[in-house]
C-alpha positions in Angstrom: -180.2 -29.6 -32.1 -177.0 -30.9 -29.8 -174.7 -32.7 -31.5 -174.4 -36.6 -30.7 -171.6 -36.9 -28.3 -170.6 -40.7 -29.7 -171.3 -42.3 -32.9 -173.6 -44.3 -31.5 -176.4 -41.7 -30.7 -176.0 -40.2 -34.2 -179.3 -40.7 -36.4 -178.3 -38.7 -39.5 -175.0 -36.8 -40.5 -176.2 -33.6 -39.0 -175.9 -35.5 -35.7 -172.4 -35.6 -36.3 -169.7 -32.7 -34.4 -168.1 -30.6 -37.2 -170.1 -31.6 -39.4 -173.3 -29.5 -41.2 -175.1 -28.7 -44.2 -172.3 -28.1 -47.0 -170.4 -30.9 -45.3 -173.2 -33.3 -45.9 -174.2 -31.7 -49.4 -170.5 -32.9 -49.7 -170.9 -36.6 -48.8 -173.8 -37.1 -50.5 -172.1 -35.8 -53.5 -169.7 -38.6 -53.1 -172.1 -41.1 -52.4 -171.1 -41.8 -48.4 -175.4 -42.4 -48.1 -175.3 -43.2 -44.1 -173.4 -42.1 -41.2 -172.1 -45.1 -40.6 -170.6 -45.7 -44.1 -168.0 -42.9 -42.9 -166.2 -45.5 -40.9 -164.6 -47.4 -43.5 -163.8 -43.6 -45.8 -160.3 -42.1 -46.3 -160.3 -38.9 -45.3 -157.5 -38.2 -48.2 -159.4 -40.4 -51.2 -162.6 -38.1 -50.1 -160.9 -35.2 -50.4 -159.6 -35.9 -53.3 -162.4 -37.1 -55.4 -164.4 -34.2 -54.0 -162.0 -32.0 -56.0 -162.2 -33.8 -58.7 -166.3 -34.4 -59.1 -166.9 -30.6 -58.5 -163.7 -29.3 -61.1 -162.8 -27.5 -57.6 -159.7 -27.2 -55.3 -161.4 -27.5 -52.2 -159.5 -25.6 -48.5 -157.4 -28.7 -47.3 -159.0 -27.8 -44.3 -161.8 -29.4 -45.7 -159.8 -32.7 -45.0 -159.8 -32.0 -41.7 -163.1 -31.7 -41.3 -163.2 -35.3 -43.2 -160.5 -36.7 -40.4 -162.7 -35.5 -37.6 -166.0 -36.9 -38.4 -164.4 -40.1 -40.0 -162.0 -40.3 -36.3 -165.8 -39.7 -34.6 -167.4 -42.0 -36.7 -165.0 -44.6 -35.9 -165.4 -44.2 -32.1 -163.2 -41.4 -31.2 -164.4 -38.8 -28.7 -165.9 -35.5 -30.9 -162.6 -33.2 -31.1 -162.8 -30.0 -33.1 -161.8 -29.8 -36.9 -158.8 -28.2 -36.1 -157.2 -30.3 -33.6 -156.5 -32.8 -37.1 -154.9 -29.6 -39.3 -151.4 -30.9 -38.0 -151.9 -34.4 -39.1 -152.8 -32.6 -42.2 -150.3 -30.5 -42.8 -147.7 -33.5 -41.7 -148.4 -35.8 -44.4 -145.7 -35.1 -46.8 -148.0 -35.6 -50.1 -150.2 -32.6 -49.2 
């Protein structure tokens, strides 16, 4: 299935670009229950709980993939995961 090319035409978080089924297993695990609810997430807080619920470091890519469908979900045009590793790797507390 394509992926929804705004946030608008997305139905469920597979709908979402860079975003599939460990990503979801991921949300759901951090109780983010709709697409939309990704709008109002920090990418950062997500990650970090996410490590901490699962006893796991997690790749900080992993927070790029978080920046990307948060930045979609919020109305941005679908850029790939790794256009946001240099905001990542930028922030000073990482």
């Amino acid at each position: 299935m394509a992926k929804a090319s705004h946030a608008t035409d997305v139905r469920r978080f597979q709908d979402i670009p860079n975003l599939g089924p460990a990503t979801e297993a991921d949300l759901r695990l951090l109780g983010i229950a709709t697409p939309a609810d990704l709008a109002s997430q920090d990418a950062w807080l997500l990650y970090d709980r996410l490590c901490t619920l699962t006893g796991v470091r997690h790749d900080p890519c992993v927070i790029d993939v978080f920046l990307a469908i948060i930045d979609f979900m919020r109305g941005a045009p679908p850029r790939p995961w790794w256009d946001y590793t240099p905001m990542r790797k930028a922030r000073v507390d990482r």
